[in-house]
DOMI-761769 format. One line per 3 residues: number of its first residue (from 0); their letters; for each residue x, y, z of N, C-alpha, C. Coordinates in steps of 0.1 Angstrom, whole numbers, m for minus. Example, Ala and Ser with C-alpha at 12.3 -4.5 7.8 and 13.67 -1.06 7.14 Angstrom:
2
0	as	132/m57/78/123/m45/78/132/m33/78 ~ 128/m22/71/137/m11/71/129/0/79
This chain:
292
0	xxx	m120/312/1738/m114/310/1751/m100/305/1750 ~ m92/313/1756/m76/310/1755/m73/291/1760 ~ m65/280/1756/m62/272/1764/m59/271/1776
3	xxx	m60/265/1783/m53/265/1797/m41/258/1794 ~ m28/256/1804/m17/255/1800/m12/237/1804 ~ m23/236/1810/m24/220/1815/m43/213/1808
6	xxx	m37/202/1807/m53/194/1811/m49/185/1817 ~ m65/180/1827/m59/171/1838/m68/159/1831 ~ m61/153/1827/m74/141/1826/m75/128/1834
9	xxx	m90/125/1838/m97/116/1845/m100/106/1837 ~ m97/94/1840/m108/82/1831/m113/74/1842 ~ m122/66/1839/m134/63/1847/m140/56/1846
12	xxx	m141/41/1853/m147/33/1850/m152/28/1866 ~ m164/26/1863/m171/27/1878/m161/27/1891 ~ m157/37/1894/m150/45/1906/m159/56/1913
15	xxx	m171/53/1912/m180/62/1921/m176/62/1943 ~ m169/53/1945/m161/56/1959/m151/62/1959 ~ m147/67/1947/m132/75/1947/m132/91/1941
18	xxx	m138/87/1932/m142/99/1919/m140/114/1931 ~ m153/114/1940/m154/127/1944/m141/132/1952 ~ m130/123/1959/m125/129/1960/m112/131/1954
21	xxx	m114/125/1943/m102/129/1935/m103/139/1924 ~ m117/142/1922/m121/159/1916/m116/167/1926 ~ m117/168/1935/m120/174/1950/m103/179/1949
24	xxx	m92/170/1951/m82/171/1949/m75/180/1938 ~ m81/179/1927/m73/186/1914/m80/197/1916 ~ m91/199/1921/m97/213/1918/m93/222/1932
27	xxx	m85/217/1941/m77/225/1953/m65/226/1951 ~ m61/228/1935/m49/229/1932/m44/242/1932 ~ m31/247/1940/m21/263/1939/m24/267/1922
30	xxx	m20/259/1915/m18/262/1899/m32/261/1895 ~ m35/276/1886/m50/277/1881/m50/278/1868 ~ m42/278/1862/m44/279/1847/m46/264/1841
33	xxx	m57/255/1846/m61/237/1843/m73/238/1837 ~ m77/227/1830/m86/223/1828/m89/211/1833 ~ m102/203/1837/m106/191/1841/m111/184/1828
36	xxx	m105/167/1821/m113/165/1814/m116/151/1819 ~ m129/146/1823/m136/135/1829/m142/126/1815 ~ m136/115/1822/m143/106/1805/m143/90/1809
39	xxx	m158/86/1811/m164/78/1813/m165/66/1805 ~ m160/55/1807/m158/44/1801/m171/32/1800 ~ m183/37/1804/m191/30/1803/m197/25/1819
42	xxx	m193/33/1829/m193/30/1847/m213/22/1846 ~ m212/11/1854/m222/7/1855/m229/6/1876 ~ m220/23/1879/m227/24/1893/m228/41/1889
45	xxx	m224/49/1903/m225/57/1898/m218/70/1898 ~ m211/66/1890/m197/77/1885/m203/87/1876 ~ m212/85/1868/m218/91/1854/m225/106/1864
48	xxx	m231/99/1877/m235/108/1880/m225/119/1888 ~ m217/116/1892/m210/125/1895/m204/132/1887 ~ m197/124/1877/m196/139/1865/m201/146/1865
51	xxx	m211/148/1864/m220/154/1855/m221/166/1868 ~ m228/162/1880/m226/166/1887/m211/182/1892 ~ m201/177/1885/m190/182/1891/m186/192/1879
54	xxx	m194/188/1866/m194/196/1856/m206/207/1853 ~ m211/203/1860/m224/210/1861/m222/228/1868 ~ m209/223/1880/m210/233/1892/m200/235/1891
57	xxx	m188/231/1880/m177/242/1882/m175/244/1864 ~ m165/256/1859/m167/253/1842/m155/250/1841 ~ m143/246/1847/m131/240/1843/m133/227/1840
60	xxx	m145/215/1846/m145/205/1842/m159/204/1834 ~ m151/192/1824/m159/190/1814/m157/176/1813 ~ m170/167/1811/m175/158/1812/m178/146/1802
63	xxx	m175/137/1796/m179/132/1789/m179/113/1791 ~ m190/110/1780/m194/95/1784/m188/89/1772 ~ m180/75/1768/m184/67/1757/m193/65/1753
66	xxx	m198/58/1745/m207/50/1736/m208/34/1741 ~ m196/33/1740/m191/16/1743/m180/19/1749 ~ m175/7/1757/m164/7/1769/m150/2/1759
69	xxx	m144/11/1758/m128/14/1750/m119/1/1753 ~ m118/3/1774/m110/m1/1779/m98/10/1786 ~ m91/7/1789/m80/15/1798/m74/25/1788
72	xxx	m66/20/1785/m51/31/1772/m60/37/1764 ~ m69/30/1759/m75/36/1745/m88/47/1753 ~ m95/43/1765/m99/54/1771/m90/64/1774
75	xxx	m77/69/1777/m69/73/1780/m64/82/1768 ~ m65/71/1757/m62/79/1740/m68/93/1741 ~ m87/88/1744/m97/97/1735/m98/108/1752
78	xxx	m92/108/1759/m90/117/1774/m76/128/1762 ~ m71/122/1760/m64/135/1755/m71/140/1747 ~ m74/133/1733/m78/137/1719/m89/148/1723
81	xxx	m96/150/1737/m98/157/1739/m99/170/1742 ~ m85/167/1749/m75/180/1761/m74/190/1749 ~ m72/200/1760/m69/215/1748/m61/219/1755
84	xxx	m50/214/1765/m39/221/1773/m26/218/1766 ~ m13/228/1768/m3/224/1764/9/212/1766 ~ m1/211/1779/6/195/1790/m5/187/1791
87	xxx	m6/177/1791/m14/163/1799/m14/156/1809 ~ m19/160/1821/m18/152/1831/m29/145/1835 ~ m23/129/1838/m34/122/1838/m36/118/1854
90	xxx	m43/120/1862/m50/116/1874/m56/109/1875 ~ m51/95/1879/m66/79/1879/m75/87/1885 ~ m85/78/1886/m101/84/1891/m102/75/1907
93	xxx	m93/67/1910/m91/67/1924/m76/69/1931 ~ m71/78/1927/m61/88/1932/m63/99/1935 ~ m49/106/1939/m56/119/1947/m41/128/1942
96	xxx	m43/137/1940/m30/150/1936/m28/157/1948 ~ m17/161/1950/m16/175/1961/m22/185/1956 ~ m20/195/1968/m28/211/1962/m9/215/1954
99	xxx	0/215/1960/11/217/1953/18/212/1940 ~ 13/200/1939/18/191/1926/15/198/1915 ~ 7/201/1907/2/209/1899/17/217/1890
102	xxx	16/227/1899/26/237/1897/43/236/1898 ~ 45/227/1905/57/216/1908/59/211/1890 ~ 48/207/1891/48/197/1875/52/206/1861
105	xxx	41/217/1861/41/224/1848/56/237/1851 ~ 55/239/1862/71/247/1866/79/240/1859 ~ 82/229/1860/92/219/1858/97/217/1836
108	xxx	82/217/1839/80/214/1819/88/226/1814 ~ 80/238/1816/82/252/1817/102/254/1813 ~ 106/249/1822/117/251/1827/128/245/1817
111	xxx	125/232/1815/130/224/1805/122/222/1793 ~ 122/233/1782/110/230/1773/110/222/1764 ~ 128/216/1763/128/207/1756/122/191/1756
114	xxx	119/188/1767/119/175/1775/100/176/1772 ~ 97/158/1766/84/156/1763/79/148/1776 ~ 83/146/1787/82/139/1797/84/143/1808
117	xxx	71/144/1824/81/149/1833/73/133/1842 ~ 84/129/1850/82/120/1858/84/121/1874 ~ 76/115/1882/76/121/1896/83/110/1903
120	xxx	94/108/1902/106/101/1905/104/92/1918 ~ 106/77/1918/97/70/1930/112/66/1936 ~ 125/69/1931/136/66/1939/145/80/1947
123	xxx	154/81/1959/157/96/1960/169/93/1951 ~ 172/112/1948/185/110/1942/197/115/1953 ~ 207/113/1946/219/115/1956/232/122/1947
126	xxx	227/125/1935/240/133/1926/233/146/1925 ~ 219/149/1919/215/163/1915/200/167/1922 ~ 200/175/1928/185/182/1930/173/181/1924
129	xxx	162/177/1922/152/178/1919/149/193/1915 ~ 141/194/1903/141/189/1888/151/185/1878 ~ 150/173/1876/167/170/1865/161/167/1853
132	xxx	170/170/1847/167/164/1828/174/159/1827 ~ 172/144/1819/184/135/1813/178/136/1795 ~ 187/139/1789/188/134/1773/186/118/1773
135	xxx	182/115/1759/175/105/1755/186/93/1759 ~ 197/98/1757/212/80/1761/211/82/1774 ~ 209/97/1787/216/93/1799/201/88/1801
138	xxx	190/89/1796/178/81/1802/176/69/1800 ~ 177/63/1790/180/45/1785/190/41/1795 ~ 206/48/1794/213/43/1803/208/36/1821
141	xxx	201/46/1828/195/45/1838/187/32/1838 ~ 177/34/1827/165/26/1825/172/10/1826 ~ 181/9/1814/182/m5/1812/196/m7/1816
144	xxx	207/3/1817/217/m2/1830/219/m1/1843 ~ 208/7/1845/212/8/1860/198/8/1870 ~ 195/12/1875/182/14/1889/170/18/1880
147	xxx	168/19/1866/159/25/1866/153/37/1867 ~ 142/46/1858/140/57/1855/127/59/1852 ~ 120/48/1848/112/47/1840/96/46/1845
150	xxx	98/36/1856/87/29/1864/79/38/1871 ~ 73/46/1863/61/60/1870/44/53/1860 ~ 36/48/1864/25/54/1863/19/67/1856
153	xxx	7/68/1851/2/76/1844/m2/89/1856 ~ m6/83/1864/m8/95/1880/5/104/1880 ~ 12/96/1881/30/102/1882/33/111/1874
156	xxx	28/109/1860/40/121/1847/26/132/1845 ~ 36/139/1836/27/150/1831/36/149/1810 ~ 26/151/1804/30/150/1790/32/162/1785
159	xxx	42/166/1773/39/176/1765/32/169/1752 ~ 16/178/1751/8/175/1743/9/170/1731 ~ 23/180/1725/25/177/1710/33/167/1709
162	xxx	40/161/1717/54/149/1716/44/140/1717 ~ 34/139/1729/22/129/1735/19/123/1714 ~ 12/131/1707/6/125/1698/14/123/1689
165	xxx	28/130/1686/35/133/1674/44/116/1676 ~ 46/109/1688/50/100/1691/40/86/1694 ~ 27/90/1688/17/83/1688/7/76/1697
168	xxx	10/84/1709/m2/83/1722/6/68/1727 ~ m5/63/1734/m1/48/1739/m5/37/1724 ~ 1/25/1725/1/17/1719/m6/3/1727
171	xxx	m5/m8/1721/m15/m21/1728/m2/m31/1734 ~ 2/m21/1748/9/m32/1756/4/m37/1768 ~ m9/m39/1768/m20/m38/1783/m11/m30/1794
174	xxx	m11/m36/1804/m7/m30/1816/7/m22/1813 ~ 17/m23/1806/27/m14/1800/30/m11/1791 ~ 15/m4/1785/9/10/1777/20/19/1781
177	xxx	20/23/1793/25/34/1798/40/34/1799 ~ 47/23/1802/58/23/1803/68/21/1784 ~ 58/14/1775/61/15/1763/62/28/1755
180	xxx	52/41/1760/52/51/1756/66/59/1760 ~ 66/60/1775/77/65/1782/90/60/1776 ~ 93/50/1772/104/46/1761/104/49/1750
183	xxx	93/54/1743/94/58/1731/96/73/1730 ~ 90/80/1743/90/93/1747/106/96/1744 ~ 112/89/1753/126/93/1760/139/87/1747
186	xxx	133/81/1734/143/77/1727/142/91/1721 ~ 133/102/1718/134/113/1712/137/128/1718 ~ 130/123/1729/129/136/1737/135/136/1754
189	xxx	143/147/1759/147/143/1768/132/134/1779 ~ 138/137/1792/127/134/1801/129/141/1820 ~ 119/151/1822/122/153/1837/122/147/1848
192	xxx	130/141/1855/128/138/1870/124/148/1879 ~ 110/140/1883/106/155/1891/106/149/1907 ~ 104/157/1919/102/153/1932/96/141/1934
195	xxx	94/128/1941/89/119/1946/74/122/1951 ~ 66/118/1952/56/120/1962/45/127/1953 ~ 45/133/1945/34/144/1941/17/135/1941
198	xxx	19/127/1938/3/118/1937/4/110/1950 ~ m10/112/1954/m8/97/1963/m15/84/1954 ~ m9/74/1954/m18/62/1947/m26/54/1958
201	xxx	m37/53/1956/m46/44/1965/m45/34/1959 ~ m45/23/1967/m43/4/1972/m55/0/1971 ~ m67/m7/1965/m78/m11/1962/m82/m27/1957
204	xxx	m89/m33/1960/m88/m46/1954/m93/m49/1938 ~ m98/m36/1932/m102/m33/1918/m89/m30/1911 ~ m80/m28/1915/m68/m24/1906/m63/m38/1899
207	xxx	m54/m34/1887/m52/m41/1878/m38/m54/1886 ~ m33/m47/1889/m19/m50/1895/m12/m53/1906 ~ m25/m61/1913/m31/m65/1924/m41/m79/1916
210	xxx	m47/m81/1907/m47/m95/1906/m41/m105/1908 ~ m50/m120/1907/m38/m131/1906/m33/m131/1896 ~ m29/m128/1887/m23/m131/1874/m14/m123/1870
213	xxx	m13/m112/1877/m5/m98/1876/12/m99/1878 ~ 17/m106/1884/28/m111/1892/37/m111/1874 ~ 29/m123/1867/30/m132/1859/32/m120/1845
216	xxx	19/m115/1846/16/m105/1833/29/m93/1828 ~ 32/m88/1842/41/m78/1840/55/m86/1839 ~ 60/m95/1844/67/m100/1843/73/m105/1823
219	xxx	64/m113/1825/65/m118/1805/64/m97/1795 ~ 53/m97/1799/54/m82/1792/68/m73/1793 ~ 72/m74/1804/83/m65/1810/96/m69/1801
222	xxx	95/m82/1802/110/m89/1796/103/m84/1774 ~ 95/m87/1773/89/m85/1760/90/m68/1754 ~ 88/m62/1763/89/m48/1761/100/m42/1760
225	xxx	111/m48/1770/126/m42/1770/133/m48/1759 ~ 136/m61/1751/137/m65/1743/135/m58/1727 ~ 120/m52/1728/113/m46/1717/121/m32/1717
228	xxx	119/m25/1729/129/m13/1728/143/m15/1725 ~ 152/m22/1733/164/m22/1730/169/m25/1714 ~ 158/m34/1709/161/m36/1692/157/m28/1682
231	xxx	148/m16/1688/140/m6/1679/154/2/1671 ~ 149/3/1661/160/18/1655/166/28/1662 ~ 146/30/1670/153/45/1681/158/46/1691
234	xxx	165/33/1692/175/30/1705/180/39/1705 ~ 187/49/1715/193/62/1718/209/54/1723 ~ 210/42/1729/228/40/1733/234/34/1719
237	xxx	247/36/1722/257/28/1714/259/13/1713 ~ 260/8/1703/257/m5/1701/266/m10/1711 ~ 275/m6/1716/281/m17/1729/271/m16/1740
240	xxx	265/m3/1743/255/m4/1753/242/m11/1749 ~ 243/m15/1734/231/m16/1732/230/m30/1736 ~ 246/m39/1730/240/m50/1736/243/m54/1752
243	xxx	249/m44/1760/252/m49/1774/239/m48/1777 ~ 228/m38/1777/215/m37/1779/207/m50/1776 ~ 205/m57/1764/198/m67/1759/209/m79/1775
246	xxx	214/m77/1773/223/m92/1776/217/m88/1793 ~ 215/m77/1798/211/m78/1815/196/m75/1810 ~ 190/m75/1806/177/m78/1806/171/m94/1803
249	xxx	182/m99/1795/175/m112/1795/183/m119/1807 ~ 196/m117/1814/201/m121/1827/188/m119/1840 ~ 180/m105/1840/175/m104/1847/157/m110/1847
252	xxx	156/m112/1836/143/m121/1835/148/m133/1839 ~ 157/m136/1836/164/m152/1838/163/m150/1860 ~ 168/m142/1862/167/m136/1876/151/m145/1884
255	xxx	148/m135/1877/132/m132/1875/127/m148/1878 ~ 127/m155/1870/122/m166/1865/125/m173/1877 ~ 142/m177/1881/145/m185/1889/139/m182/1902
258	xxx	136/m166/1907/130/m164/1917/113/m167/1922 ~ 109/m170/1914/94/m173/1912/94/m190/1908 ~ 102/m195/1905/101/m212/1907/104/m212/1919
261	xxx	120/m206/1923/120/m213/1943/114/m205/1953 ~ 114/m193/1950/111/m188/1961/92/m183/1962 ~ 92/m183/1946/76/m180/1948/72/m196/1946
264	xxx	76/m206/1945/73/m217/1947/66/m222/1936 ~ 66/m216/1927/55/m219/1911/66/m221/1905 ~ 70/m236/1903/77/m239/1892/70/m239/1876
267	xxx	61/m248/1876/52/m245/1863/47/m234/1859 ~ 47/m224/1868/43/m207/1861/56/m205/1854 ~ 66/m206/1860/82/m201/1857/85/m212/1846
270	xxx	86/m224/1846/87/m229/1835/81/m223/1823 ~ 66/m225/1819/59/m218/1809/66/m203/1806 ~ 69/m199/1818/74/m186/1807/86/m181/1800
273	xxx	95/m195/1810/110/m196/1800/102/m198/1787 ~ 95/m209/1784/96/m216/1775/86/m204/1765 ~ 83/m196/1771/78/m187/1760/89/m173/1757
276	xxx	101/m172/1769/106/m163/1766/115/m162/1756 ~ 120/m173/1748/128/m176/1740/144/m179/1748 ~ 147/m174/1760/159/m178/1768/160/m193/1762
279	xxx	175/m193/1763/183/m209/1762/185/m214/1778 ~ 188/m223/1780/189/m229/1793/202/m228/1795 ~ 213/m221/1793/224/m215/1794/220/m204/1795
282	xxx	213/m195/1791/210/m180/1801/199/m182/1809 ~ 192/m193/1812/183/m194/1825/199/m199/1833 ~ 202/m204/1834/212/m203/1847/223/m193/1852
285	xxx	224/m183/1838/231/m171/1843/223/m164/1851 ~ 208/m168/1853/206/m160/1861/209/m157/1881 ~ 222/m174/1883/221/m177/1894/233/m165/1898
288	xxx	238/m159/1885/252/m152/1885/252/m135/1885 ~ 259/m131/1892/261/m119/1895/261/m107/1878 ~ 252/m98/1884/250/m90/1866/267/m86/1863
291	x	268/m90/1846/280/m83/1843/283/m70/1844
């Protein structure tokens, strides 16, 4: 059986109030050349049964359970390791795709074959049309000088399969797995900005980033992640950008910090995480100062 030219992958961890209709979604897609791959993290309601169910009665989706509960990224790993398409699109299991998105997406890859990334762009643009490609410097540039490029969710992009593993899938950055990848993506390979809007994301009180502790988590990770990239080898800018980049990333944690002692009112959250960020108390107060 020939590949299909996409796999959509699902992961799943007891989302039995969502699941159906976010099969429901991908399988009323324009674009038919997909495969469905559903993969079960151990759901203890009843998700298992709907798989099974949804694989039962259509043959694009295919179904599978763990053994033991992975967890998120690394469920996410063995959702590819199983794809047999030449793109990866990942659809949480309480999201929902357009019937258009699909084809919007792999059009897009198609188009630009060099680019291991296509991202569904959550800002408008105002210089070039939708679909754009930036090379690996004009995408860091964005990322870490300017507005940003990067901040898409796993619902949002679509992968090219071979870049996906040849650049080693996700790595262990909990909640910015995805965003560490996408930097590692973009230091080699260009990346697409695609249209806004293609996923809808549903708002739930089970989501990750929506806890109490979430505020806190992405914040320390965020500043720890940008840091890690900007000092890697495969940094893509020139060492003057490389260090204007470092220097507003730790100005803007310093940002960060001061806004969550006064205005979120947690001094001792913001303290603790100077004191783990390594900042000097000479760049906690640049943060009161306009970015260079």
């Amino acid at each position: 059986m020939q590949a299909p030219s996409v796999s959509v992958l699902v992961t799943v961890y007891n989302r039995e109030a969502y699941l159906d209709a976010c099969l429901d979604s991908i399988l009323a897609s324009t674009w038919q050349d997909f495969e469905v791959v559903v993969v079960d993290d151990g759901s203890g309601d009843g998700s298992v049964a709907i798989g099974e169910r949804y694989a039962a009665r259509n043959a694009r989706v295919r179904f599978f359970r763990n053994d033991r509960n992975l967890g998120d990224y690394p469920n996410r790993m063995r959702a590819a390791e199983l794809a047999k398409g030449r793109f990866l699109k990942y659809v949480d299991s309480d999201d929902l795709i357009y019937p258009h998105s699909l084809a919007i997406m792999v059009e897009a890859m198609s188009r630009f074959p060099e680019a291991a990334l296509g991202l569904s762009y959550s800002l408008p643009e105002d210089e070039t049309p939708y679909p754009l490609e930036l090379k690996p410097a004009e995408a860091w540039r964005r990322q870490f000088l300017g507005r940003g490029c990067l901040g898409c969710g796993p619902s949002g992009t679509i992968l090219r399969r071979d870049a996906f593993f040849e650049a080693g899938g996700f790595r262990d950055w909990g909640v910015l797995s995805d965003t560490d990848l996408w930097c590692r993506l973009t230091a080699r390979w260009p990346v697409v900005l695609l249209p806004p809007g293609l996923v809808w994301w549903r708002r739930h009180e089970g989501q990750e980033f929506i806890k109490d502790n979430a505020a806190a988590v992405y914040l320390e990770k965020g500043f720890a992640l940008a840091l890690d990239a900007l000092t890697s080898p495969a940094c893509p800018l020139t060492e003057s950008e490389r260090r204007a980049a470092l220097s507003r990333a730790r100005q803007h944690h310093a940002r960060r910090l001061l806004s969550l002692a006064f205005r979120g009112r947690q001094p001792a959250l913001a303290w603790r995480l100077f004191l783990a960020s390594g900042l000097g108390v000479g760049q906690l107060l640049q943060g009161f100062g306009r970015y260079r």
